[in-house]
Each structure stands twice: as structure tokens, then as C-alpha cells.
PyMOL Python script that loads the backbone (N, CA, C, O; Angstrom):
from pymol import cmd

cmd.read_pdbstr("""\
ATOM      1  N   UNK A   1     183.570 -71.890 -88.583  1.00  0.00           N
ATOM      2  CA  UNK A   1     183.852 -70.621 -87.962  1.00  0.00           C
ATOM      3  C   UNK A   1     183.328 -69.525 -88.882  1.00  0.00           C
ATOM      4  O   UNK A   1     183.854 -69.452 -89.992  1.00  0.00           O
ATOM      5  N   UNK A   2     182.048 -68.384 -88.469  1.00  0.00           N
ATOM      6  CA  UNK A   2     181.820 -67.528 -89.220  1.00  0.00           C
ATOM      7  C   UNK A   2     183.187 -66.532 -89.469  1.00  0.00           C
ATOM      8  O   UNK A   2     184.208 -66.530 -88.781  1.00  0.00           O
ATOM      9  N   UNK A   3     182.963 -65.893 -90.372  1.00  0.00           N
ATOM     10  CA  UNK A   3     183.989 -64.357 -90.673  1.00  0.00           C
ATOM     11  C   UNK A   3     184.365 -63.938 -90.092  1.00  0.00           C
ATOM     12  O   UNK A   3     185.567 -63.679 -90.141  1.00  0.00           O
ATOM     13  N   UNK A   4     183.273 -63.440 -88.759  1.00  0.00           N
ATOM     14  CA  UNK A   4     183.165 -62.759 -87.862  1.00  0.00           C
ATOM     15  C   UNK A   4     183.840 -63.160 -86.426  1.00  0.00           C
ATOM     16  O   UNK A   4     184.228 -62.354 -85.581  1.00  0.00           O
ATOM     17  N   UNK A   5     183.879 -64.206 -86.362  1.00  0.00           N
ATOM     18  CA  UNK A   5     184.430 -65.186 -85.089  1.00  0.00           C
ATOM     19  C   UNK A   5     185.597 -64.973 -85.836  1.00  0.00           C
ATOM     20  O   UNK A   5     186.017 -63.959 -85.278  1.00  0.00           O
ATOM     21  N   UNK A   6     186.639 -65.308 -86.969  1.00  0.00           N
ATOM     22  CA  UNK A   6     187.379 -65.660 -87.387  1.00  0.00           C
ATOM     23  C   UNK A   6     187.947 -64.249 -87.205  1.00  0.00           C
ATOM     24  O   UNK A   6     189.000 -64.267 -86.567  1.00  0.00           O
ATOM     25  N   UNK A   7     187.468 -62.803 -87.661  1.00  0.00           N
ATOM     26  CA  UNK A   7     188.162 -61.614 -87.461  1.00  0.00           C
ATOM     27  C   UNK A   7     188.555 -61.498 -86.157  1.00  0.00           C
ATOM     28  O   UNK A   7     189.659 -61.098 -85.786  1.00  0.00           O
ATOM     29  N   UNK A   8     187.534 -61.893 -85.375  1.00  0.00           N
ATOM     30  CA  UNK A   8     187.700 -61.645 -83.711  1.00  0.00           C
ATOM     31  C   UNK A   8     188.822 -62.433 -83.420  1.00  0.00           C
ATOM     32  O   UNK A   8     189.589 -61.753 -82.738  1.00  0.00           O
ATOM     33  N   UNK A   9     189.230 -63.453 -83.605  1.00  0.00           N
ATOM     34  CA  UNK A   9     190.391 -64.372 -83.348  1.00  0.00           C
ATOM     35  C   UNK A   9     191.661 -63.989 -84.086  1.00  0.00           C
ATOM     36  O   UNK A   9     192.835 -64.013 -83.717  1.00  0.00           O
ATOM     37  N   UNK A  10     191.064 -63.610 -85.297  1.00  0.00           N
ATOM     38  CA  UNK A  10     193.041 -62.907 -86.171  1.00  0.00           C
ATOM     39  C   UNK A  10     193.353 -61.430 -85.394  1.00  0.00           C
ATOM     40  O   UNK A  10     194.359 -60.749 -85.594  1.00  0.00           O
ATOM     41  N   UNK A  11     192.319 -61.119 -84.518  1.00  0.00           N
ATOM     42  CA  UNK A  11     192.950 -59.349 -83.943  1.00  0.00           C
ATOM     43  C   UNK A  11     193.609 -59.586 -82.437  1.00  0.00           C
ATOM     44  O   UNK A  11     193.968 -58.731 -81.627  1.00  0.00           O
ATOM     45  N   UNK A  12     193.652 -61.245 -82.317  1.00  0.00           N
ATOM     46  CA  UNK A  12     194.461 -61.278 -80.897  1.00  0.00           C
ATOM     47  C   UNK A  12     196.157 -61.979 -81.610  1.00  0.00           C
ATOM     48  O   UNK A  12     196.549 -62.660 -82.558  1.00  0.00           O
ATOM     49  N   UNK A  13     196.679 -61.290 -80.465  1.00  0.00           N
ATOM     50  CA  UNK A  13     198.530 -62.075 -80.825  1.00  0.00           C
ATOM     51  C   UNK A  13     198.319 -62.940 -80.191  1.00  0.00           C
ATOM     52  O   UNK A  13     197.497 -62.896 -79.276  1.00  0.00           O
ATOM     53  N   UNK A  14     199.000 -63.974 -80.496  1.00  0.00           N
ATOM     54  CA  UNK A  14     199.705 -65.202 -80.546  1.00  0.00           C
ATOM     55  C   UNK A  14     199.531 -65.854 -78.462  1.00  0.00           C
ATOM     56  O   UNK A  14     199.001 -66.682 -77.721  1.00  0.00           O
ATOM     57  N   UNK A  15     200.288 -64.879 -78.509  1.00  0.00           N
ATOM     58  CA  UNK A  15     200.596 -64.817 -76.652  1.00  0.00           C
ATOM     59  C   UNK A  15     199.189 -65.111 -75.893  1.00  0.00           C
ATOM     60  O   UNK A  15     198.932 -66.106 -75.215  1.00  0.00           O
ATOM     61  N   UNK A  16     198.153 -63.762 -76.230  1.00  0.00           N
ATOM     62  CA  UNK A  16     196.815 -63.517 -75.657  1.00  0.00           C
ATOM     63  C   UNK A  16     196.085 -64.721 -76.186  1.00  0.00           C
ATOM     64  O   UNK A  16     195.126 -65.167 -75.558  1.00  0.00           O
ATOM     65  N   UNK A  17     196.541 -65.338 -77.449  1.00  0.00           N
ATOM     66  CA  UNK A  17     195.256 -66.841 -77.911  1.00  0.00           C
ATOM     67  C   UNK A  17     195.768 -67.603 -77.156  1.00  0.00           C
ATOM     68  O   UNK A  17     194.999 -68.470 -76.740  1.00  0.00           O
ATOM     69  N   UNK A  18     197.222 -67.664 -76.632  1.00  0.00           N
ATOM     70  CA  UNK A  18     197.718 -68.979 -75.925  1.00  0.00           C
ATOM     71  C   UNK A  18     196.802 -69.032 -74.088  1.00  0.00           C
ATOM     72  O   UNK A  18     196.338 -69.969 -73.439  1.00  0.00           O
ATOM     73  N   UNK A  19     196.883 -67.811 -73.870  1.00  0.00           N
ATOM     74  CA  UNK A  19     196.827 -67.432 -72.540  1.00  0.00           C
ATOM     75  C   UNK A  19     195.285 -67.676 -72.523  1.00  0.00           C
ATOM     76  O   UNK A  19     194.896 -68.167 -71.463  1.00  0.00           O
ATOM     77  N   UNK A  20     194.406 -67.463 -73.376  1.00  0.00           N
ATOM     78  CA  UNK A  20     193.045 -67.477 -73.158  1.00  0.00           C
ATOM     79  C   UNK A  20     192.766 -69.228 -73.360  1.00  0.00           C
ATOM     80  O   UNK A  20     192.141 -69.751 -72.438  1.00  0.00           O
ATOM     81  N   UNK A  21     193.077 -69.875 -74.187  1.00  0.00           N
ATOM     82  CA  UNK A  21     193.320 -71.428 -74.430  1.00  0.00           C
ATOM     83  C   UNK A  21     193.582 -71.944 -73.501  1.00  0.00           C
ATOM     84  O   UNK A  21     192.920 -72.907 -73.114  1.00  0.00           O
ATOM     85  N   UNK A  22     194.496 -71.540 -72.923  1.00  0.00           N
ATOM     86  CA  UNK A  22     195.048 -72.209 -71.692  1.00  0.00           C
ATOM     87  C   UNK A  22     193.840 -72.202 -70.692  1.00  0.00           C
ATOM     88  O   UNK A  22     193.464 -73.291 -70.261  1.00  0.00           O
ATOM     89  N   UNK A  23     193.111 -70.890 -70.233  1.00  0.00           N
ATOM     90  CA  UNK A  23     192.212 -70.636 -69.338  1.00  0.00           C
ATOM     91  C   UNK A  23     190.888 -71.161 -70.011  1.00  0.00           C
ATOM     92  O   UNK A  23     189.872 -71.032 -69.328  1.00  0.00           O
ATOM     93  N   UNK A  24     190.784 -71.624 -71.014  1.00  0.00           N
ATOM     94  CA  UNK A  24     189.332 -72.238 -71.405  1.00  0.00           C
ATOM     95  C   UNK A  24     189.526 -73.749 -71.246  1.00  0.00           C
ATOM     96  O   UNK A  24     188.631 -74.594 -71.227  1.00  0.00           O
ATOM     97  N   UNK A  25     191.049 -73.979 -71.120  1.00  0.00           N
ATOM     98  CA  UNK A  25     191.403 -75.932 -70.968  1.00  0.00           C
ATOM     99  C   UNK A  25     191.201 -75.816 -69.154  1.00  0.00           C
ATOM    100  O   UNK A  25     190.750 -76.770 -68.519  1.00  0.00           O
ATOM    101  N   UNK A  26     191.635 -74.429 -68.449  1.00  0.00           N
ATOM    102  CA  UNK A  26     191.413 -74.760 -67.632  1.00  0.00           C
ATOM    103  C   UNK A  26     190.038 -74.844 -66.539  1.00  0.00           C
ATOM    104  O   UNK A  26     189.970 -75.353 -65.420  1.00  0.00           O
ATOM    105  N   UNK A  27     189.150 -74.232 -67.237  1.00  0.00           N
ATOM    106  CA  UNK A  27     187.676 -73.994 -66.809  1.00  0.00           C
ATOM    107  C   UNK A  27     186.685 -75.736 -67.591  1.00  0.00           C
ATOM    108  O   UNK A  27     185.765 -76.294 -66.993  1.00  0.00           O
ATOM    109  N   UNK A  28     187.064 -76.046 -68.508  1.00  0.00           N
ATOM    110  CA  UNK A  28     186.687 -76.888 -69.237  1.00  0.00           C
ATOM    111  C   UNK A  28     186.740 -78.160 -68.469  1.00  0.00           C
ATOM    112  O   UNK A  28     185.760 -78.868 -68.237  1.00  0.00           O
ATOM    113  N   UNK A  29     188.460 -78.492 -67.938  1.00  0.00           N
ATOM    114  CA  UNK A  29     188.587 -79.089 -67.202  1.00  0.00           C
ATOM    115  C   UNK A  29     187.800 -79.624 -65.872  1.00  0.00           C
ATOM    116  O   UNK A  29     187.382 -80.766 -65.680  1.00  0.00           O
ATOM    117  N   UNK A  30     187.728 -78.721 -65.182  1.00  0.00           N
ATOM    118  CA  UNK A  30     186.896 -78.359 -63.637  1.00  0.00           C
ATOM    119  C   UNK A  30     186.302 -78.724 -63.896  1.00  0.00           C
ATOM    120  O   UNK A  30     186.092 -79.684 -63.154  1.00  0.00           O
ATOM    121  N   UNK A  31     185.180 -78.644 -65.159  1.00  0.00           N
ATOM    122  CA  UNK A  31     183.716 -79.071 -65.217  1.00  0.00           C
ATOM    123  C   UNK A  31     182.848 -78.562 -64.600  1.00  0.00           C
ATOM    124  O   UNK A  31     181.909 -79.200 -64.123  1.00  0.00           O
ATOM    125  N   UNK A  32     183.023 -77.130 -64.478  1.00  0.00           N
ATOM    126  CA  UNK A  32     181.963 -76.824 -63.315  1.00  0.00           C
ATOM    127  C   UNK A  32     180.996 -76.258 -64.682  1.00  0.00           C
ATOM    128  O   UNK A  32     179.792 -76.509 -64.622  1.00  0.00           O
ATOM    129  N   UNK A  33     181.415 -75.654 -65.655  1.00  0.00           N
ATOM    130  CA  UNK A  33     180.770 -74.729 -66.417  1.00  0.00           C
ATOM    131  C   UNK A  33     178.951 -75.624 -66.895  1.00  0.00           C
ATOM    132  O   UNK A  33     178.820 -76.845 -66.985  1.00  0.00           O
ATOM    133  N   UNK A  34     178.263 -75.005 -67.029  1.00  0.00           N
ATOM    134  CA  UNK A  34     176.820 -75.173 -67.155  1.00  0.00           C
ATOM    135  C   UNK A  34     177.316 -76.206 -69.104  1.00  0.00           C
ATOM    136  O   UNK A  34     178.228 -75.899 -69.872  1.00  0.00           O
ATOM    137  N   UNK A  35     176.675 -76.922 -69.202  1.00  0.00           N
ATOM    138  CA  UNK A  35     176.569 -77.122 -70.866  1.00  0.00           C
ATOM    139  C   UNK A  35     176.563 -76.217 -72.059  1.00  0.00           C
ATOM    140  O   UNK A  35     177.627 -76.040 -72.653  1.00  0.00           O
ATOM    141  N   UNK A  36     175.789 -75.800 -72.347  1.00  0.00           N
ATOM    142  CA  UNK A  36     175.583 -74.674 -73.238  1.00  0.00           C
ATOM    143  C   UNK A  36     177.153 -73.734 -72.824  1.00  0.00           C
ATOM    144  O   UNK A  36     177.970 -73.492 -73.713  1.00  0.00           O
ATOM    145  N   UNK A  37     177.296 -73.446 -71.886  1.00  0.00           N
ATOM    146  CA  UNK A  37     178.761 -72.680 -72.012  1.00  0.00           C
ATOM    147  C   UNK A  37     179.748 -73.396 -72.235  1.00  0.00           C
ATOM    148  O   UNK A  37     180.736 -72.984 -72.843  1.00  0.00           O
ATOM    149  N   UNK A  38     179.623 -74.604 -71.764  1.00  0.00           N
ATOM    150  CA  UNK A  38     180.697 -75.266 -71.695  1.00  0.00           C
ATOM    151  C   UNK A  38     181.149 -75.526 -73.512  1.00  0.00           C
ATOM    152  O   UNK A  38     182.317 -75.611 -73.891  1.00  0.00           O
ATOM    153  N   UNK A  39     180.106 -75.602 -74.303  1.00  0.00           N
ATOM    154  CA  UNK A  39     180.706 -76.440 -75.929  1.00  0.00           C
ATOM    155  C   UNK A  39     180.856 -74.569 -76.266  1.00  0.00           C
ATOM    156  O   UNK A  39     181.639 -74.385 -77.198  1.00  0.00           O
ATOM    157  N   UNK A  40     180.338 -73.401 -75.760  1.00  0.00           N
ATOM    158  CA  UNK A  40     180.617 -72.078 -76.373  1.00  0.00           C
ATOM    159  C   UNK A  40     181.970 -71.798 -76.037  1.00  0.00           C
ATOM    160  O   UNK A  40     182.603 -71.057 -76.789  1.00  0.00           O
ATOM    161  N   UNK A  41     182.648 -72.391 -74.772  1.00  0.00           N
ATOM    162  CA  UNK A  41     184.348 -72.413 -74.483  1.00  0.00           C
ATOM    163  C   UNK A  41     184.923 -73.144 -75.644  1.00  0.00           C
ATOM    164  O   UNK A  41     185.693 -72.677 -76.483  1.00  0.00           O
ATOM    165  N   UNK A  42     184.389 -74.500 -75.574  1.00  0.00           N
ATOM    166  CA  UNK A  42     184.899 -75.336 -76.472  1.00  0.00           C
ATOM    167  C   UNK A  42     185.292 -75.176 -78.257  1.00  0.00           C
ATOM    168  O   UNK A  42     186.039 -75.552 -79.160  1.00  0.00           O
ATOM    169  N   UNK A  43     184.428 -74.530 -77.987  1.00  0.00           N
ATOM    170  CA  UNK A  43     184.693 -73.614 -80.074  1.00  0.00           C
ATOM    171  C   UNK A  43     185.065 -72.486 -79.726  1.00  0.00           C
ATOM    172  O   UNK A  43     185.234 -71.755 -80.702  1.00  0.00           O
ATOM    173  N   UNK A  44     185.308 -71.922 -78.582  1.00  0.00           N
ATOM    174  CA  UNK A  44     186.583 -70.726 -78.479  1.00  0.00           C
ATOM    175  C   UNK A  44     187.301 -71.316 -78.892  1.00  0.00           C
ATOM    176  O   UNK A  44     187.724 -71.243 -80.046  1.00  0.00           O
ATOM    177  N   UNK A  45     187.712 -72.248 -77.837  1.00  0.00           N
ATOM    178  CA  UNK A  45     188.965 -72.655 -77.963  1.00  0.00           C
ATOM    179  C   UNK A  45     189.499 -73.352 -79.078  1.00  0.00           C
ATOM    180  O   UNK A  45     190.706 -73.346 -79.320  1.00  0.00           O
ATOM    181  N   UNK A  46     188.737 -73.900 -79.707  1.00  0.00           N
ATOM    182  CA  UNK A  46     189.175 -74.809 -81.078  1.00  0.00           C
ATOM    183  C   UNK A  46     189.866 -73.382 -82.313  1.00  0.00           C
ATOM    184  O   UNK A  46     190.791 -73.208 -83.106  1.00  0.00           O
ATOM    185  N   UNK A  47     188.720 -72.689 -81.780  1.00  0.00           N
ATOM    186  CA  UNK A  47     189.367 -71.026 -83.077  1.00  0.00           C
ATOM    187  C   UNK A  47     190.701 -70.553 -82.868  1.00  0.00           C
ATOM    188  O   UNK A  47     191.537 -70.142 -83.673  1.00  0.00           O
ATOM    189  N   UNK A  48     190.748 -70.766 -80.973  1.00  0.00           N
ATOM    190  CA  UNK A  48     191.803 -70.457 -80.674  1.00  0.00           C
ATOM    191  C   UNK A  48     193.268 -70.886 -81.487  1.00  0.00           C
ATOM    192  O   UNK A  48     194.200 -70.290 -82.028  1.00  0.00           O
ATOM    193  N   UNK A  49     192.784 -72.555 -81.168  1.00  0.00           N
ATOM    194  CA  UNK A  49     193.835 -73.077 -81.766  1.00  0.00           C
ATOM    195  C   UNK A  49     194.083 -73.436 -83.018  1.00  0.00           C
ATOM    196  O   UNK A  49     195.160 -73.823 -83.472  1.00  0.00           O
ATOM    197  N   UNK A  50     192.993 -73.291 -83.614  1.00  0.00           N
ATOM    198  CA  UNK A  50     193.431 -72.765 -84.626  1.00  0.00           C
ATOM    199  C   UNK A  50     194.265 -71.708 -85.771  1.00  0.00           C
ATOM    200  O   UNK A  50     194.970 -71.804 -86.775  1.00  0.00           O
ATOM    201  N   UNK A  51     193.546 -70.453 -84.706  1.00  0.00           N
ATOM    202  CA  UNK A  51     194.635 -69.666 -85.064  1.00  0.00           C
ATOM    203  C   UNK A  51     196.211 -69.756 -84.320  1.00  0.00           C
ATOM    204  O   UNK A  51     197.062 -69.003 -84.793  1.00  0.00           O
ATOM    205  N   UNK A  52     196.541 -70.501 -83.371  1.00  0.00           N
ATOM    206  CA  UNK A  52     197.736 -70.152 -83.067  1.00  0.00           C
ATOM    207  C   UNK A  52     198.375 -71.494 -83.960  1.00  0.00           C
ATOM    208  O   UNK A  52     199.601 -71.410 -83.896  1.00  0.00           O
ATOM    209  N   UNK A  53     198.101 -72.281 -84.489  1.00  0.00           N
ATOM    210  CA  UNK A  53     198.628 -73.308 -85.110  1.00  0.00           C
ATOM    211  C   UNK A  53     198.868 -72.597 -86.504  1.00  0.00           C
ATOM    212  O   UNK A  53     199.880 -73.088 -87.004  1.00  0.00           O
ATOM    213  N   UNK A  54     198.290 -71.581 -87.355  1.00  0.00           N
ATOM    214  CA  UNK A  54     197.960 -70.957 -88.110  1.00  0.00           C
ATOM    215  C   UNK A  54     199.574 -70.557 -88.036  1.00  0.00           C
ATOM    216  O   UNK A  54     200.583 -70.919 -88.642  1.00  0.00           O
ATOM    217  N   UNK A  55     199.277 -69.615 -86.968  1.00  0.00           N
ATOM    218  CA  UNK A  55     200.518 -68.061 -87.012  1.00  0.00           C
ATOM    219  C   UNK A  55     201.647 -69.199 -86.597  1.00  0.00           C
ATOM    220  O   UNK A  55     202.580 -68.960 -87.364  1.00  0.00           O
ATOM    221  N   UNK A  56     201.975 -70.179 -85.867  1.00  0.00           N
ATOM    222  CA  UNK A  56     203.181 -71.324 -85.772  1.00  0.00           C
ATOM    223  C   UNK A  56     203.425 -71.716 -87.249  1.00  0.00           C
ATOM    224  O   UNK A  56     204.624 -71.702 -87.528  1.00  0.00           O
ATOM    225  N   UNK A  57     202.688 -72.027 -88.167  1.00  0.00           N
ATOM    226  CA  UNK A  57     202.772 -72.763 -89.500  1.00  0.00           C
ATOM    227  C   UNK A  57     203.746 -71.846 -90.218  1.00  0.00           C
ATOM    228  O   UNK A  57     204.741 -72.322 -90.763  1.00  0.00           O
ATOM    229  N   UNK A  58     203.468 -70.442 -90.236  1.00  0.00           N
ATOM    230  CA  UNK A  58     203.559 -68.693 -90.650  1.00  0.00           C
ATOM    231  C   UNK A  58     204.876 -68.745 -89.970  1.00  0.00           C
ATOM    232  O   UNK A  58     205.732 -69.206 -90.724  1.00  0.00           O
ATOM    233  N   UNK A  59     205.136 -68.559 -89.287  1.00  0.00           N
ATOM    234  CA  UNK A  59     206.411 -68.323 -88.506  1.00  0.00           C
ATOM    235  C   UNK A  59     207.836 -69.514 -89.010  1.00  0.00           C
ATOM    236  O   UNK A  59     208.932 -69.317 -89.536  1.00  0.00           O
ATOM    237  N   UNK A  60     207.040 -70.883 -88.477  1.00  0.00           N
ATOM    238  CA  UNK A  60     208.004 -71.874 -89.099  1.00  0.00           C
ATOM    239  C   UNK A  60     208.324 -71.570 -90.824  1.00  0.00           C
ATOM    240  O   UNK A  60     209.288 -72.018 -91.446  1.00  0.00           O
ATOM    241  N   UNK A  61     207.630 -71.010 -91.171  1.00  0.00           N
ATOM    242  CA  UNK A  61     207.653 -70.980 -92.956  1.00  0.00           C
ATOM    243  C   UNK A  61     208.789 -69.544 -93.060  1.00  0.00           C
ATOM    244  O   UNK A  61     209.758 -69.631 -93.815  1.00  0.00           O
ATOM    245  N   UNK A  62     208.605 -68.548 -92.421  1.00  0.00           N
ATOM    246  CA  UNK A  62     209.309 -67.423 -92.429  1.00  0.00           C
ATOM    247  C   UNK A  62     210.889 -67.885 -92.158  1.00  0.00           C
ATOM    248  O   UNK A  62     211.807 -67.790 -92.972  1.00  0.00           O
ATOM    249  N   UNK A  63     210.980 -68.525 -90.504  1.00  0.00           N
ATOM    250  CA  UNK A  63     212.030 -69.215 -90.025  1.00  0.00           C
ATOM    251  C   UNK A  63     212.805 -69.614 -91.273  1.00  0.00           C
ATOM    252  O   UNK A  63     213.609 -68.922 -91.897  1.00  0.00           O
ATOM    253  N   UNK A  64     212.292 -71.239 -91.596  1.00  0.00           N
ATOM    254  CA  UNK A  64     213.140 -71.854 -92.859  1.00  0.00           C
ATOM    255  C   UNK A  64     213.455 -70.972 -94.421  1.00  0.00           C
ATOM    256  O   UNK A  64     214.384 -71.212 -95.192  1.00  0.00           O
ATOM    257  N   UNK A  65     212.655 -70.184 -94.544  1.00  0.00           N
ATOM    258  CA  UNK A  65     213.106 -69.183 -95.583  1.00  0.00           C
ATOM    259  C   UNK A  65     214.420 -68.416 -95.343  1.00  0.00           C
ATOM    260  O   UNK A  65     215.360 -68.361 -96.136  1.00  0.00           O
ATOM    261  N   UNK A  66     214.330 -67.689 -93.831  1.00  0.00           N
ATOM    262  CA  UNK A  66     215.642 -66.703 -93.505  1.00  0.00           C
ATOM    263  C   UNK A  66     216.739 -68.251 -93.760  1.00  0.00           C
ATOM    264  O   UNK A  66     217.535 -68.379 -94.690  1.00  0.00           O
ATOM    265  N   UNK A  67     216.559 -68.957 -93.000  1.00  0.00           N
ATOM    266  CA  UNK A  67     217.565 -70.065 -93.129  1.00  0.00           C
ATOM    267  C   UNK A  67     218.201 -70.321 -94.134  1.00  0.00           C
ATOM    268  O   UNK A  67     219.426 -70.404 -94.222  1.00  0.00           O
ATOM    269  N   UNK A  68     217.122 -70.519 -95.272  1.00  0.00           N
ATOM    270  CA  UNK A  68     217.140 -71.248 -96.475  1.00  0.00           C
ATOM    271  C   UNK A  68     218.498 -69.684 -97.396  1.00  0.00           C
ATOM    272  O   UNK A  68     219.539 -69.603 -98.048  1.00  0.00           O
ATOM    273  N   UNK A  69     217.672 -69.018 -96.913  1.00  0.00           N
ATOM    274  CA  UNK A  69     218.241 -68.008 -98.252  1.00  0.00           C
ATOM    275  C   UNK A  69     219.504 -67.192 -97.642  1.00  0.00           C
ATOM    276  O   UNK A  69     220.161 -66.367 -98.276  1.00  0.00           O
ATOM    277  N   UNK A  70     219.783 -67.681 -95.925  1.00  0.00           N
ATOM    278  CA  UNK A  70     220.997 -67.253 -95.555  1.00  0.00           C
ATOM    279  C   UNK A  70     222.386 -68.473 -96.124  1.00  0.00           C
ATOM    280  O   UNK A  70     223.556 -68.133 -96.298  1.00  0.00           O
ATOM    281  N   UNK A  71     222.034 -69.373 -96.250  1.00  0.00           N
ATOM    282  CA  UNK A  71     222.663 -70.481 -96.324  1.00  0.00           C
ATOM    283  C   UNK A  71     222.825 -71.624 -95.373  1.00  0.00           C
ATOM    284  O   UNK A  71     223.429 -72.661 -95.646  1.00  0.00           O
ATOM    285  N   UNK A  72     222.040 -71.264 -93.848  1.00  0.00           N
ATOM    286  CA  UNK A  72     222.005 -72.399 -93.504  1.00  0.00           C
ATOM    287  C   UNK A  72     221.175 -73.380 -93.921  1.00  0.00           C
ATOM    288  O   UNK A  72     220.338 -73.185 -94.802  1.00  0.00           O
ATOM    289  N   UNK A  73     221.347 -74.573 -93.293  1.00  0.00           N
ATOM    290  CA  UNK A  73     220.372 -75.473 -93.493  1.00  0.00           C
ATOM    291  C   UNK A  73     219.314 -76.072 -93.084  1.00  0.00           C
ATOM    292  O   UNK A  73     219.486 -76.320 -91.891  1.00  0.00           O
ATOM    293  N   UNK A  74     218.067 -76.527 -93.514  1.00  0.00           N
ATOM    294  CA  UNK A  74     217.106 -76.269 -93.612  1.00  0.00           C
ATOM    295  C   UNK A  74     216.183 -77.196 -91.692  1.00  0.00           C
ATOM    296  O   UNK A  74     216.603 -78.168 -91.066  1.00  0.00           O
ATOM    297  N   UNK A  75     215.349 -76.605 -91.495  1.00  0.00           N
ATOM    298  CA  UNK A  75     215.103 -76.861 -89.869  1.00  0.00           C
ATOM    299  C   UNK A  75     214.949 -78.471 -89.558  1.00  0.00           C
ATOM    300  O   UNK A  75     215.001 -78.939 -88.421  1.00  0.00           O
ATOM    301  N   UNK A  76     214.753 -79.234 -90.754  1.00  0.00           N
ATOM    302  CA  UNK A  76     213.997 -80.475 -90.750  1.00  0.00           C
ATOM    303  C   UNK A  76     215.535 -81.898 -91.314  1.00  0.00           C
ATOM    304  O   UNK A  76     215.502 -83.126 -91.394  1.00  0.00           O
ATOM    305  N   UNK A  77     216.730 -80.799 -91.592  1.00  0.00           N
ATOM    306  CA  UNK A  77     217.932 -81.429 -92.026  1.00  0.00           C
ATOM    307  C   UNK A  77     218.703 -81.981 -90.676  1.00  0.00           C
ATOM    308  O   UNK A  77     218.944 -81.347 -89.649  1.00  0.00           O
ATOM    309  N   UNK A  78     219.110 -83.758 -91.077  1.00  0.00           N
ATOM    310  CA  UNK A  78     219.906 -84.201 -90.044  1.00  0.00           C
ATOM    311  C   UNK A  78     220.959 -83.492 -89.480  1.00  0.00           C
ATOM    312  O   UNK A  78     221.226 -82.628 -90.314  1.00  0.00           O
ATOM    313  N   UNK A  79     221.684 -83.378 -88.560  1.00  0.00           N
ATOM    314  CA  UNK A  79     222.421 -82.633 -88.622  1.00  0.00           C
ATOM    315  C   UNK A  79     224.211 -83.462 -88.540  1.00  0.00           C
ATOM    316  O   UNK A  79     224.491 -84.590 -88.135  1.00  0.00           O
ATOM    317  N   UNK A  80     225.039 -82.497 -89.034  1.00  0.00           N
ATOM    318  CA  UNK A  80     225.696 -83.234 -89.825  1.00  0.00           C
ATOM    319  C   UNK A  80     226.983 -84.043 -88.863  1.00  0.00           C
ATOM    320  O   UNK A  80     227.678 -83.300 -88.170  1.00  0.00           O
ATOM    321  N   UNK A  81     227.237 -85.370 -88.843  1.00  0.00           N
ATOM    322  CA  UNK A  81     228.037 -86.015 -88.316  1.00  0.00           C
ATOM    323  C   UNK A  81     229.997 -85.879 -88.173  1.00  0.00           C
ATOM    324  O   UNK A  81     230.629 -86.721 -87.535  1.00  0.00           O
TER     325      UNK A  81
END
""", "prot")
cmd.dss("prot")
cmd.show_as("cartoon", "prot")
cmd.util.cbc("prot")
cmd.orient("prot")
């Protein structure tokens, strides 16, 4: 992924990468798209998900911190019997 692809993908939220992902699985799907567009969807979409796996990683890490340093316990702990 150039810089440039990569800026273009960190200036969308979370919501708008899901919503556009979704609509490139669903055009991808169909198969109608010509080749050449079709693999230029296809590395959208991989940036896509990349970044939203990114900002999920970010979030889960924020999550277990408030947790951690409120005193509950931690997201990945059995829970208790």
C-alpha cells in the first residue's frame, strides 16, 4: 500500500470503511466487474480491511486499558464461577 492510498484510507471512519467493504464484497461477488477493475476493488478492499482491523485492534487495546485501570477484569478473563 503506497502512503498515499494509506492516507486516503486513515481519513475515512470506521463506519464509511465498513460500508464501502461491504459494497466492494458486494460488486466483487456478482462478478460482473471487467478484470482490471475487478483486482483495483480488490486492493480497495484489502486497505479497507485493513484499516478497520487496525482501528478494532486500537479500540480493543483502549477498551482493556479503561478496564484494566478501572479494576475490572480483563476482556479475555474466564469469568468467574
Amino acid at each position: 500500500m503506497t502512503k498515499e492510498e494509506l492516507n486516503t484510507v486513515e481519513k475515512e471512519s470506521f463506519e464509511s470503511a465498513m460500508s464501502q467493504l461491504e459494497e466492494i464484497v458486494q460488486q466483487l461477488e456478482r462478478g460482473s466487474l471487467p478484470l482490471d477493475q475487478s483486482i483495483k476493488m480488490f486492493k480497495k478492499g484489502i486497505e479497507l480491511s485493513q484499516y478497520c482491523q487496525k482501528e478494532l485492534d486500537q479500540a480493543e487495546e483502549m477498551v482493556t486499558k479503561v478496564m484494566t485501570e478501572s479494576g475490572l477484569r480483563k476482556l479475555d478473563e474466564e469469568p468467574l464461577s
